[in-house]
ZATOR-249199 format. One line per 5 residues: number of its first residue (from 1); their letters; for each residue x, y, z of N, C-alpha, C. Coordinates in Angstrom, 2 decimals, always signed. Atoms other than C-alpha are relative to their C-alpha. Example, Ala and Ser with C-alpha at 12.3 -4.5 7.8 and 13.67 -1.06 7.14 Angstrom:
BEGIN
1 = AS = +0.89,-1.19,+0.00,+12.30,-4.50,+7.80,+0.90,+1.20,+0.00  -0.82,-1.19,-0.06,+13.67,-1.06,+7.14,-0.77,+1.09,+0.73
END
This chain:
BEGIN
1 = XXXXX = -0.13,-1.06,-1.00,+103.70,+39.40,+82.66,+0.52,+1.28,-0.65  -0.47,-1.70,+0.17,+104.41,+43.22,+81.92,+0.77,+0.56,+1.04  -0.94,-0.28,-0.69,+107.42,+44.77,+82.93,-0.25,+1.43,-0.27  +0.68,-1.75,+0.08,+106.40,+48.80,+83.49,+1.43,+0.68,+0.79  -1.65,-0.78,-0.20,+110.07,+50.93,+83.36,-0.49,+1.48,+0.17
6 = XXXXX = +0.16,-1.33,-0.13,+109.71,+54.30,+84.56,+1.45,+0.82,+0.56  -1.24,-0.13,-0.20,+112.78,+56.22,+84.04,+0.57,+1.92,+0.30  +0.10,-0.55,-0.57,+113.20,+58.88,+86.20,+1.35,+1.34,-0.01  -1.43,-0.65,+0.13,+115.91,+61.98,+87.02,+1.00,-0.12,+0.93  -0.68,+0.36,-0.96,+116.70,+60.61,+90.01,+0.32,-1.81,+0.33
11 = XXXXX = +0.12,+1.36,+0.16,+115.73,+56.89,+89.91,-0.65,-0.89,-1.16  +0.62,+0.54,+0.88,+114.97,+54.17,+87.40,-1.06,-1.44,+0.77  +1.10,+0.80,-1.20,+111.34,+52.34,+89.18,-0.60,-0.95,-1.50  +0.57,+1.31,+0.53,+110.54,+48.71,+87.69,-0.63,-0.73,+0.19  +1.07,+0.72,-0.72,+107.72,+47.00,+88.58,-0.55,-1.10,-1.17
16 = XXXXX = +0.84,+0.91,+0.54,+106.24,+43.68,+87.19,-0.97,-0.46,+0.26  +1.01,-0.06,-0.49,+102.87,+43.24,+87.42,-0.72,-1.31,-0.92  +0.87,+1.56,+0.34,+100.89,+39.77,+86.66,-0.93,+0.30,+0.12  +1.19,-0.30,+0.04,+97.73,+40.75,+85.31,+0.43,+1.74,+0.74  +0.24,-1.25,-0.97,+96.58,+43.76,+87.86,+0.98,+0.10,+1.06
21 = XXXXX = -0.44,+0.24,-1.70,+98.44,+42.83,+90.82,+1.79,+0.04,-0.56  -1.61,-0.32,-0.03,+102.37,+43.89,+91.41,+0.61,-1.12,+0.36  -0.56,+1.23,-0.58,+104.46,+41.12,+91.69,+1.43,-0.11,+0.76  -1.25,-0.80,+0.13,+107.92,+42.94,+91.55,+0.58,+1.00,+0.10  -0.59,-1.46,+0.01,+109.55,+45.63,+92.25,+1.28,+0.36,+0.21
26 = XXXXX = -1.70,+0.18,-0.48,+113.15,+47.44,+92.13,+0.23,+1.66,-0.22  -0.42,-0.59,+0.12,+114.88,+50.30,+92.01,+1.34,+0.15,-0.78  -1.67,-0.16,+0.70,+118.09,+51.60,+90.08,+0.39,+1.77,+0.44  -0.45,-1.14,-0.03,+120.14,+55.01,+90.27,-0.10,+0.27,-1.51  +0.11,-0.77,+1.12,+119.35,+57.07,+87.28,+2.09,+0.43,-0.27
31 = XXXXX = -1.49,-0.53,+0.64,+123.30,+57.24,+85.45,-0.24,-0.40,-1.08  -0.13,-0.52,+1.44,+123.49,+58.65,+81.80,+1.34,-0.66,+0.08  -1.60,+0.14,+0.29,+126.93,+57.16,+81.88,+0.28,-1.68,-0.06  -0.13,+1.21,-0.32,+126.27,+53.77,+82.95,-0.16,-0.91,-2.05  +0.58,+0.76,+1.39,+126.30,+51.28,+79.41,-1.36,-0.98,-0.02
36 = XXXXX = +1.11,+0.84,+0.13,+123.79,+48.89,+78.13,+0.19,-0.95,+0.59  -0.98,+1.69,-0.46,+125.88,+45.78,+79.18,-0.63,-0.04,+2.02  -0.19,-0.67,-1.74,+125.64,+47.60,+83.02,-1.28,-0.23,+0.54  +0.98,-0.39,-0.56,+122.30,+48.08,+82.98,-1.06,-1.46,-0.19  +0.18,+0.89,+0.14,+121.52,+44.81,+81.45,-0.14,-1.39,+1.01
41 = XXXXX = -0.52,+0.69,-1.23,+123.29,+43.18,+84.01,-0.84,-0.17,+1.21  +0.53,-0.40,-0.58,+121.62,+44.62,+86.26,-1.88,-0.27,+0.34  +1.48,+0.18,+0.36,+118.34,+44.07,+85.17,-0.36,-1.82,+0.31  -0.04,+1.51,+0.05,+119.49,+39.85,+84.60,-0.13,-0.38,+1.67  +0.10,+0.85,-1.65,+120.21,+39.62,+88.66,-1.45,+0.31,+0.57
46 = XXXXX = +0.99,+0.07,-0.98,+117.23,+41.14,+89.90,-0.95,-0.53,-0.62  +1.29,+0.78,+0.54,+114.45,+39.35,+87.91,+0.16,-1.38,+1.05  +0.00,+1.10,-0.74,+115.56,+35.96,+89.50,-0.42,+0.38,+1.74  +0.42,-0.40,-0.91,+115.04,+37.75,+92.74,-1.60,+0.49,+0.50  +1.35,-0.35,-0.41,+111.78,+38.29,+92.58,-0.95,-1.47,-0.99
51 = XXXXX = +1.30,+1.68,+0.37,+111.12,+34.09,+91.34,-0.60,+0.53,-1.53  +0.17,+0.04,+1.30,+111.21,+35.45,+87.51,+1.12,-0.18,-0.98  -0.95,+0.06,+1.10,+113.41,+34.61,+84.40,-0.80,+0.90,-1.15  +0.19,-0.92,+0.52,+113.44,+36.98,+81.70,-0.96,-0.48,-1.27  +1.13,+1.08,+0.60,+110.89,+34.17,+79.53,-1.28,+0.68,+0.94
56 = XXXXX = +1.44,-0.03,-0.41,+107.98,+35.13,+82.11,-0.34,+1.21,-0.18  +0.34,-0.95,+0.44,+108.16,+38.59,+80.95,-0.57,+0.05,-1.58  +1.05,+0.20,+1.40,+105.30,+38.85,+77.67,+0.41,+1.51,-0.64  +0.02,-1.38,+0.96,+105.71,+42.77,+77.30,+0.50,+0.95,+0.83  -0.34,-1.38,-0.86,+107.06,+46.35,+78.23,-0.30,+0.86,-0.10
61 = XXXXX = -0.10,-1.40,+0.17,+106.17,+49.64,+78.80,+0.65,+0.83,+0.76  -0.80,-1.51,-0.19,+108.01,+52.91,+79.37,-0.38,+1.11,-0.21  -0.53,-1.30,+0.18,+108.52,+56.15,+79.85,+1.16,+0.29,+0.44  -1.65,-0.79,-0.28,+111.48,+58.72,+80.33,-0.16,+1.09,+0.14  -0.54,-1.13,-0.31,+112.67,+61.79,+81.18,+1.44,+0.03,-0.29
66 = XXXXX = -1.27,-0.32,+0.23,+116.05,+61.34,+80.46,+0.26,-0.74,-1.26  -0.08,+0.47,+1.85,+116.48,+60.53,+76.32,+1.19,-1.12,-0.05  -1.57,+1.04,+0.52,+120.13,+58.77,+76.36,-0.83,-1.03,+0.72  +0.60,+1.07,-0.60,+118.20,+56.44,+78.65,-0.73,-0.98,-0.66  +0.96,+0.64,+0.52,+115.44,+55.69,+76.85,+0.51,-0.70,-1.40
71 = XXXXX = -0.83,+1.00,+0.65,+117.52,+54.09,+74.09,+0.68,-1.02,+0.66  -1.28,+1.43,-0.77,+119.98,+52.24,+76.59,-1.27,-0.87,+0.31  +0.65,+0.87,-0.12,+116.85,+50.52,+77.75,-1.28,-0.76,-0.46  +0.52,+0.26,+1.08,+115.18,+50.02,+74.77,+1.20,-0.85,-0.38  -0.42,+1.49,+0.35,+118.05,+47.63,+74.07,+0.39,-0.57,+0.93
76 = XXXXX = -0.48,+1.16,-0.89,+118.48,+46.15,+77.13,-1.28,-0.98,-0.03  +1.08,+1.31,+0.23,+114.79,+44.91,+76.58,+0.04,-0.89,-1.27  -0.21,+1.38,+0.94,+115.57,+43.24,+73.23,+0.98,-0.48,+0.04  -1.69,+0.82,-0.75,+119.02,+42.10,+74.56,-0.18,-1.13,+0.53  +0.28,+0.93,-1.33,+117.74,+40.61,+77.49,-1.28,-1.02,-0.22
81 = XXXXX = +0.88,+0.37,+0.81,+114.07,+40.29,+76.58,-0.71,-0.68,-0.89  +0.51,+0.34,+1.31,+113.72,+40.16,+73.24,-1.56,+0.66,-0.47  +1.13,-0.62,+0.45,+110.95,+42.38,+73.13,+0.27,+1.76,-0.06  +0.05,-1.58,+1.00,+110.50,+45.96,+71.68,-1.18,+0.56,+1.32  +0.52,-0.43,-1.50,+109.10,+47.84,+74.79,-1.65,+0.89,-0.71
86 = XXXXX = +0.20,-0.77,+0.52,+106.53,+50.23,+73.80,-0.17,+1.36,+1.19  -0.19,-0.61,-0.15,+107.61,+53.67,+74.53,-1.28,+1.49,+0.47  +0.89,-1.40,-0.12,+104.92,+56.70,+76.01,+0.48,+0.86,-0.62  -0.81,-1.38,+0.85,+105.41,+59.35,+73.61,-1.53,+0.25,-1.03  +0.78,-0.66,+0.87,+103.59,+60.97,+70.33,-0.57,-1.44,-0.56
91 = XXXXX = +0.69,+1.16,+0.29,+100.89,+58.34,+68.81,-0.44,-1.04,+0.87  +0.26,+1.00,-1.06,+100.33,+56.51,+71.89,-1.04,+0.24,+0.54  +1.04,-0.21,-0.62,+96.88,+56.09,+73.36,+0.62,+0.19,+1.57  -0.18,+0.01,-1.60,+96.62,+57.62,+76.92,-1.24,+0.43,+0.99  +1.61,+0.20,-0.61,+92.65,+57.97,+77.58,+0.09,+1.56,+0.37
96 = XXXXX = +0.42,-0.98,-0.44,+93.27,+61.66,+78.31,+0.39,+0.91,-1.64  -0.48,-0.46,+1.21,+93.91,+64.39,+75.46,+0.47,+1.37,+0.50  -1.37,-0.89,+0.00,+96.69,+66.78,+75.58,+0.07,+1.50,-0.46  -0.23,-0.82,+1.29,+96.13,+70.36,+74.68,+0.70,+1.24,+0.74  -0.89,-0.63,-0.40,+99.05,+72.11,+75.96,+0.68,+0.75,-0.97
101 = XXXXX = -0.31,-0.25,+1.11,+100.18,+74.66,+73.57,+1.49,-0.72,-0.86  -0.59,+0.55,+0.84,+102.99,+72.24,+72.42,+0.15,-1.35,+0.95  -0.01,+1.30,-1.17,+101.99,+68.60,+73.83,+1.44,-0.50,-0.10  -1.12,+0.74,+0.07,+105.43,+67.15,+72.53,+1.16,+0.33,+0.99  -0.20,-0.71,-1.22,+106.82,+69.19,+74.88,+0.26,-0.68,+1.66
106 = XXXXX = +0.33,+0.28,-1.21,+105.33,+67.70,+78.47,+0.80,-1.47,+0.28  -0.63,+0.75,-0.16,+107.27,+64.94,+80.03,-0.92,-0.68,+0.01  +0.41,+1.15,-0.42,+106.16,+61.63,+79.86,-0.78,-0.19,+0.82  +0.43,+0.13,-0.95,+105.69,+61.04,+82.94,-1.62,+0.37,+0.75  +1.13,-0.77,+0.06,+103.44,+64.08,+83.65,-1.24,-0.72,-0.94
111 = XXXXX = +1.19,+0.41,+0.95,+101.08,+62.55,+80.80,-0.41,-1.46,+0.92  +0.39,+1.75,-0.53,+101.35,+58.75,+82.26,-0.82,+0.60,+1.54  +0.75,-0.70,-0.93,+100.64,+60.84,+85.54,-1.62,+0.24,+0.07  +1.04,-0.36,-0.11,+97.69,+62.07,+84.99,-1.03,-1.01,-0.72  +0.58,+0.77,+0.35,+96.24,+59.55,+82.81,-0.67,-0.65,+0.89
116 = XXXXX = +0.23,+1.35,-0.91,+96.29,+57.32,+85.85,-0.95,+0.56,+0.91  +0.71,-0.59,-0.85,+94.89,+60.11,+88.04,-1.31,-0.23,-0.55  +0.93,-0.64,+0.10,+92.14,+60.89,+85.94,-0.64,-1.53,-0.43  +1.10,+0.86,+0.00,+91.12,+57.09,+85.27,-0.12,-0.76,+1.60  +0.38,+0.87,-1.40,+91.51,+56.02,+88.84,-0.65,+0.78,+1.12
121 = XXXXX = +0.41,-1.29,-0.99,+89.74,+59.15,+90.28,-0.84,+0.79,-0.75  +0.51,-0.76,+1.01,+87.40,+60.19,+87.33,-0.85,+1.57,+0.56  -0.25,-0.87,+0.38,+86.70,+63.79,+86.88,+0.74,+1.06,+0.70  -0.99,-0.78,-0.24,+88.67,+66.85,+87.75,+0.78,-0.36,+0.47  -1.11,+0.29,-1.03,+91.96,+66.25,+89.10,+0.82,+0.46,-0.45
126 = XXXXX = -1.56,-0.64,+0.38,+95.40,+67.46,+89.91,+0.70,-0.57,+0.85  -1.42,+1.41,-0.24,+98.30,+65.43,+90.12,+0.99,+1.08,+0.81  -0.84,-0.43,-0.74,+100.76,+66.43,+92.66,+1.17,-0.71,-0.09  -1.45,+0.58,-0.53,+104.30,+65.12,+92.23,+1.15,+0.41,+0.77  -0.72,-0.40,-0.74,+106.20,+65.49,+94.81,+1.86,-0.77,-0.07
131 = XXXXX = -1.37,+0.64,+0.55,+110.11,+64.48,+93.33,+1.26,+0.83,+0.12  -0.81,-0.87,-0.03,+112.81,+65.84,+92.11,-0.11,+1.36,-0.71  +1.00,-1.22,+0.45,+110.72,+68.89,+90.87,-1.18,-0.25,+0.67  +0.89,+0.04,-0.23,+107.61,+69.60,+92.55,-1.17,+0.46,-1.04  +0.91,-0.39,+0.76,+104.98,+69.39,+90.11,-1.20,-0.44,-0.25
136 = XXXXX = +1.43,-0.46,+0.24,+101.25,+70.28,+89.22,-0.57,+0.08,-1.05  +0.33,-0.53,+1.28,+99.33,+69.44,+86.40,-2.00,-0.32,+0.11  +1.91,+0.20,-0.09,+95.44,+69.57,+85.96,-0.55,-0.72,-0.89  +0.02,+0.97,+1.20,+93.38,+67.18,+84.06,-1.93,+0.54,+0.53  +1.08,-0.37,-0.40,+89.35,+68.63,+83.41,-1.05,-0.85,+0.35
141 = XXXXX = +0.65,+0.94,+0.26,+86.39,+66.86,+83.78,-0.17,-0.70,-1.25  +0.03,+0.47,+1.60,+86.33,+65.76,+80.27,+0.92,-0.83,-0.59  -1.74,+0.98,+0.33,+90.03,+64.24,+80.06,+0.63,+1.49,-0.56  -1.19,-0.79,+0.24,+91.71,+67.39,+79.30,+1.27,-0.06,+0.65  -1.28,-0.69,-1.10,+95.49,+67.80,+80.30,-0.18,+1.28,-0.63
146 = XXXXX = +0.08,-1.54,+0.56,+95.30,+71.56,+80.21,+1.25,+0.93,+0.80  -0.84,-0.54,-0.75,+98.66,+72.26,+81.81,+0.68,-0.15,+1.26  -0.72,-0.17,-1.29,+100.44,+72.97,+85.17,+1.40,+0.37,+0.20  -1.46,-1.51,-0.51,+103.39,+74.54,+87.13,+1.33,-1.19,+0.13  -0.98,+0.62,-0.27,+106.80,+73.16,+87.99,+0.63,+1.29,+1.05
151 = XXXXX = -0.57,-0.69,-0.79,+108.54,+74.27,+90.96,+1.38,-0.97,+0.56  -1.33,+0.94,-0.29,+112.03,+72.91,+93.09,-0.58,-0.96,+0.85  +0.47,+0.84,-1.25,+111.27,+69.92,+94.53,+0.88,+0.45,+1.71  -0.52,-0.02,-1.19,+111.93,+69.15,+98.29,+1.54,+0.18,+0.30  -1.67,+0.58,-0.31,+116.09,+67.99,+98.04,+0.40,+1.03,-0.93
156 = XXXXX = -1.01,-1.20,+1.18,+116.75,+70.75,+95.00,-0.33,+1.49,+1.20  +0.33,-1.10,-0.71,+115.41,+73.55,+97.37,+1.07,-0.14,+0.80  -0.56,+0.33,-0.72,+117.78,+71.79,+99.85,+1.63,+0.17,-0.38  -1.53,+0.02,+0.34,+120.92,+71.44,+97.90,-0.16,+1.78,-0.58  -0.68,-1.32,+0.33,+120.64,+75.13,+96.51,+0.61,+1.00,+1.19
161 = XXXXX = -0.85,-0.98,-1.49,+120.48,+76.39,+100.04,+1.20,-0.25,+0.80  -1.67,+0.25,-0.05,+123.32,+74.54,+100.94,+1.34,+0.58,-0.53  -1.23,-0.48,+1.01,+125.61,+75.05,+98.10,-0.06,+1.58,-0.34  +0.03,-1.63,+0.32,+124.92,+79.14,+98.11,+0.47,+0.26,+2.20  -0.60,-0.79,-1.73,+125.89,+79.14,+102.70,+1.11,-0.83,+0.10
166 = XXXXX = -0.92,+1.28,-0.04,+128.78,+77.44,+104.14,-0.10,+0.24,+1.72  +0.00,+1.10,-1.25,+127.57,+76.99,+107.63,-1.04,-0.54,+0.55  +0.90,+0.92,+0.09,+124.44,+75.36,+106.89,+0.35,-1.09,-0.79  -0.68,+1.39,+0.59,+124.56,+71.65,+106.61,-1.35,-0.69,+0.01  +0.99,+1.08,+0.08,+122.21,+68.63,+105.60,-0.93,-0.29,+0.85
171 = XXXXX = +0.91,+0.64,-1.60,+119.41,+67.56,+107.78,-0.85,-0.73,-0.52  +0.75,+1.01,+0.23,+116.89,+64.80,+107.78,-1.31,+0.60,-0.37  +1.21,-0.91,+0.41,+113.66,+65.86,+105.99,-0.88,-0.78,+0.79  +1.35,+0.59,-1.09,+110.96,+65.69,+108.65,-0.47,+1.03,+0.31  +0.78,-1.58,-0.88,+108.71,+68.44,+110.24,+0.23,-0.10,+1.40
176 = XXXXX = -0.42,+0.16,-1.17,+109.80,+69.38,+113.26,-0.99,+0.77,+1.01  +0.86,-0.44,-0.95,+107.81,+70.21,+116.16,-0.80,+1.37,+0.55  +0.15,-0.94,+0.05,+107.28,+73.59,+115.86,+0.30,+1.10,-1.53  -0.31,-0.91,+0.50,+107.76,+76.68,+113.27,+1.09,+0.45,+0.07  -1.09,-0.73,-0.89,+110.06,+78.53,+115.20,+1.06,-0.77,+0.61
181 = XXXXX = -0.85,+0.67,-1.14,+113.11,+76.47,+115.58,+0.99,+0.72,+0.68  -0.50,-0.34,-1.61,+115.20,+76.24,+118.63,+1.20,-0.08,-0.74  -1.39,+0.45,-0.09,+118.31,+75.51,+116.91,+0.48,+0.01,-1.47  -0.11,+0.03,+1.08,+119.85,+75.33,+113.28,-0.64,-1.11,-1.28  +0.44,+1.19,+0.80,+118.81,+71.78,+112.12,-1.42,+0.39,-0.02
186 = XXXXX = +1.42,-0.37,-0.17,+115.13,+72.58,+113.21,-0.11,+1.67,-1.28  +0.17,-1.53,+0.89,+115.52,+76.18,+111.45,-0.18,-0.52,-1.39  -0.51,+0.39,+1.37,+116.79,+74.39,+108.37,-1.67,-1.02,-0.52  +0.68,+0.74,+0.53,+113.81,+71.80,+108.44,-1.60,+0.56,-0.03  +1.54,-0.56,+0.00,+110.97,+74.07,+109.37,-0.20,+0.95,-1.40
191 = XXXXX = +0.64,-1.14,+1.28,+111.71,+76.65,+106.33,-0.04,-0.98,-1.34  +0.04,+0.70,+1.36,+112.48,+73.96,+103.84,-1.91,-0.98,+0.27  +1.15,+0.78,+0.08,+109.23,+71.39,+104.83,-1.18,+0.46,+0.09  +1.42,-0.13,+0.09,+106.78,+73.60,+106.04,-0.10,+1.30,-1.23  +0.27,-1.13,+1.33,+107.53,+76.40,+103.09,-0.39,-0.72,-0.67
196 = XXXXX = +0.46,+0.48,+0.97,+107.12,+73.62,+100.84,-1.32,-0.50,+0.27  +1.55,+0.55,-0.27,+103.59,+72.09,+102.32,-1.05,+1.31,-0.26  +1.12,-0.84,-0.10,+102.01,+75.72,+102.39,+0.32,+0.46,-1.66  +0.28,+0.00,+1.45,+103.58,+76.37,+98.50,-1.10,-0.71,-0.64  +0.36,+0.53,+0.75,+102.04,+73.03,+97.65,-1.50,+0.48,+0.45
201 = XXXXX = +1.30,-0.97,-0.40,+98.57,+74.53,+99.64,-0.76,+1.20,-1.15  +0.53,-1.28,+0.65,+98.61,+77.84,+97.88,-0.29,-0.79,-1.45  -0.60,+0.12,+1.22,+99.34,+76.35,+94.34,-1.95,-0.91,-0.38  +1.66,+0.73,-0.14,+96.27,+73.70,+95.11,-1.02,+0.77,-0.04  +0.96,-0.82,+0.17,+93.83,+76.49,+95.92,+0.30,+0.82,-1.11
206 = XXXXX = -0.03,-0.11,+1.34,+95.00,+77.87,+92.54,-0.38,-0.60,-0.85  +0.35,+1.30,+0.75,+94.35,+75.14,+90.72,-1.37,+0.06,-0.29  +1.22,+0.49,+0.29,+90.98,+74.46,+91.79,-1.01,+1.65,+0.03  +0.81,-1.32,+0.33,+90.06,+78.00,+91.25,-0.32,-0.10,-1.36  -0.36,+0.64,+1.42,+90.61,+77.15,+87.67,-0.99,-1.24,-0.57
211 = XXXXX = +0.14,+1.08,+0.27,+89.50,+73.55,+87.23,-1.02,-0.25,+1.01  +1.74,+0.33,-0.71,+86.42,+73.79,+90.04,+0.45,-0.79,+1.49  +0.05,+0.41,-1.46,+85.97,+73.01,+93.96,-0.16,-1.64,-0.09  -0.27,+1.60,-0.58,+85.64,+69.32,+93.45,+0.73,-0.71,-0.61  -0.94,+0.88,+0.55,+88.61,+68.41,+91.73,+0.90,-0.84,+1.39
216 = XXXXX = -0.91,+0.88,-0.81,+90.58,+65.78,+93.43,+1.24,+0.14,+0.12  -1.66,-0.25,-0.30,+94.21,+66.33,+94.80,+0.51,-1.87,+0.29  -1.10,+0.89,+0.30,+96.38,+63.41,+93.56,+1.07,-0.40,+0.69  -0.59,-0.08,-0.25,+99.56,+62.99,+95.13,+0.96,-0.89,-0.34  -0.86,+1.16,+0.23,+102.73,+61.05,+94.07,+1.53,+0.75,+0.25
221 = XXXXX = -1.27,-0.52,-0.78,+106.38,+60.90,+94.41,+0.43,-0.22,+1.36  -0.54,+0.38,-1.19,+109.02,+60.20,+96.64,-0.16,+0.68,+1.26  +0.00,-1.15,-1.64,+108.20,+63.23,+99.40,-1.70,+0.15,-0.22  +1.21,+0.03,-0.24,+104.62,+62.61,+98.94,-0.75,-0.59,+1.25  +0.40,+0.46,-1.42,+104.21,+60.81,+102.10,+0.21,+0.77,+0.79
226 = XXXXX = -0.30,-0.64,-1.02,+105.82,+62.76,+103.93,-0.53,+1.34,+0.00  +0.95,-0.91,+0.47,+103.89,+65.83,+102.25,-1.08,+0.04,+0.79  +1.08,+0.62,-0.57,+100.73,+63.85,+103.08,-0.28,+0.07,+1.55  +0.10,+0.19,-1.36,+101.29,+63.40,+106.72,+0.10,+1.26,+0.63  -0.28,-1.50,-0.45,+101.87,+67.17,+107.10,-1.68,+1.23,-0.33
231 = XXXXX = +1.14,-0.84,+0.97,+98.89,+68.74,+104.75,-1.19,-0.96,-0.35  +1.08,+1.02,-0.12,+95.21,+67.43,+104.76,-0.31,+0.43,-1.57  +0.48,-0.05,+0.96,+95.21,+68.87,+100.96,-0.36,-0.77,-0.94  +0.22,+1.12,+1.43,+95.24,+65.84,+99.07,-0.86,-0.97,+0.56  +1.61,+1.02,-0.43,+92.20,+63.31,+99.13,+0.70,-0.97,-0.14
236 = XXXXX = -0.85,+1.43,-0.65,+94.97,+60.44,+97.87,+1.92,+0.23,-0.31  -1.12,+0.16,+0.08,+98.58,+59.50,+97.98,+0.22,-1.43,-0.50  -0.61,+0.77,+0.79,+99.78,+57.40,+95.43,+0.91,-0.20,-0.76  -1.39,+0.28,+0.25,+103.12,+56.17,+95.38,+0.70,-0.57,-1.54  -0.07,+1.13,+1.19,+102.53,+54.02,+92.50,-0.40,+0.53,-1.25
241 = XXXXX = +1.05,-0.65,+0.68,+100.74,+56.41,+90.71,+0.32,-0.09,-1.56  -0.78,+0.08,+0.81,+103.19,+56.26,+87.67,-0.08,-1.52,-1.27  -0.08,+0.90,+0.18,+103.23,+52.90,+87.48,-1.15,-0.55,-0.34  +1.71,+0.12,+0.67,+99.59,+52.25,+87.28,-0.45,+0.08,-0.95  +0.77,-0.59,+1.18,+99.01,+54.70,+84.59,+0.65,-1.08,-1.27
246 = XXXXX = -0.68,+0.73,+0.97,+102.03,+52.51,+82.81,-0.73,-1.34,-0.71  +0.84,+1.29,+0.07,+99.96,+49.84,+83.11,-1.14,+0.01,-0.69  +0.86,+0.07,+1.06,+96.96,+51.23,+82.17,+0.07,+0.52,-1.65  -0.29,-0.89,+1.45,+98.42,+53.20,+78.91,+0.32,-1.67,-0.91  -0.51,+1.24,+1.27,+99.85,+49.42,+77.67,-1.37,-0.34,-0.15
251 = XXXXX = +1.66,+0.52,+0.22,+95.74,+48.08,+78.55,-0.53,+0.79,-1.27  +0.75,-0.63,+1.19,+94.70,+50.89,+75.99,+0.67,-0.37,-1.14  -0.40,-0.14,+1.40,+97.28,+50.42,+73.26,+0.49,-2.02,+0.11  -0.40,+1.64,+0.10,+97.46,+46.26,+74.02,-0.49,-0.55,-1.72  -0.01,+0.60,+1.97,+95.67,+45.57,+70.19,+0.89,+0.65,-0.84
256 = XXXXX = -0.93,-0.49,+1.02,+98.07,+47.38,+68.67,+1.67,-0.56,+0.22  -1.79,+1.26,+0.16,+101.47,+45.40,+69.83,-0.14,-1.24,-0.11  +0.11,+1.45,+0.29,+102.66,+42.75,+68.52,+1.35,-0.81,+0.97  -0.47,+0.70,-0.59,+104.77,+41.65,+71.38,+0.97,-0.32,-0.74  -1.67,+0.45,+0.23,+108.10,+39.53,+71.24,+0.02,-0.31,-1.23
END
């Protein structure tokens, strides 16, 4: 079984997948502070929870966004494990090709991203992540990554406007019934949700001005549903989208590890 770590700025998403099919899944809080031992730990209770010991795991892949990470759990898999994960980064097949004026540069993610888009949705496409950054990257018909934007995601837009007033407060991210609210919470949720659905709008018809009228709109990330259910711009929403590509990036570079 393949254990696919995707290590996030907000969450660390683990999924074990038998063959094609998901078998597992978990969550963690993204902490730079937490040790190996912690995270180890952590890792030992929930496998049994999902009817696995750390024997029915064969192999790993990863990515990161956050570097101290990607060491701590690079030895929690040969700790725990006993296997050498293999890492998304420079030298790694990813079925698309990279020509961003400095690929080493682009997060992870973004690359595993689009990989997945552009083999589970072949030609043009643009990946929508909707996280803790809202971001946009394009991939051509051909397999180019040729870029994209970064903007504040949904909850950073949220906490700046907070932490800059002091008698606006938190509210539940939802679209509320109107534009024009009646009241402060509504005020608060109409400029943050529907500013962000008509950004992610404009940004889209940018895009495919660029990259051509029949590219496909992607969508992933935690506020992608709720994106989705607001804006008919995206053709899919895929939560998993990450995880997939993880999956398929180990399928491409599987003759080249040598496992435990």
């Amino acid at each position: 079984m393949l254990l696919a770590i995707d290590i996030g700025n907000t969450n660390v998403k683990m999924v074990v997948f038998n063959d094609s099919k998901l078998r597992s899944s978990w969550r963690l809080a993204t902490e730079t502070q937490r040790m190996p031992d912690e995270y180890q730990m952590a890792l030992a209770n929930l496998l049994p929870l999902g009817g696995l010991a750390p024997s029915d795991v064969d192999a790993v892949v990863m990515c990161s966004v956050v570097p101290p990470l990607t060491a701590v759990f690079t030895e929690v898999c040969q700790d725990l494990l006993h296997i050498r994960p293999l890492v998304v980064g420079a030298g790694v097949r990813t079925g698309i090709r990279v020509v961003y004026d400095d690929p080493r540069s682009v997060g992870a993610d973004r690359i595993v991203d689009a990989a997945a888009a552009y083999h589970l949705y072949p030609g043009p496409v643009i990946v929508v992540d909707c996280g803790t950054a809202t971001v946009f990257d394009g991939v051509t018909a051909n397999g180019e990554f040729v870029g994209g934007a970064i903007a504040p995601g949904l909850r950073s837009a949220a906490d700046a406007l907070l932490s800059a007033t002091s008698q606006l407060r938190r509210v539940e991210f939802t679209a509320p019934a109107s534009a024009i609210g009646r009241n402060n919470i509504q005020a608060i949720q109409s400029g943050l949700v529907f500013s962000h659905v008509d950004m992610i709008e404009g940004m889209v018809r940018r895009f495919k001005r660029e990259l051509g009228d029949e590219a496909k709109v992607v969508a992933t990330g935690g506020f992608s549903g709720l994106m989705g259910s607001i804006t008919t711009v995206f053709d899919k929403v895929n939560t998993e989208l990450t995880l997939d590509g993880l999956r398929w990036i180990y399928e491409l570079n599987k003759p080249l590890e040598s496992g435990k």
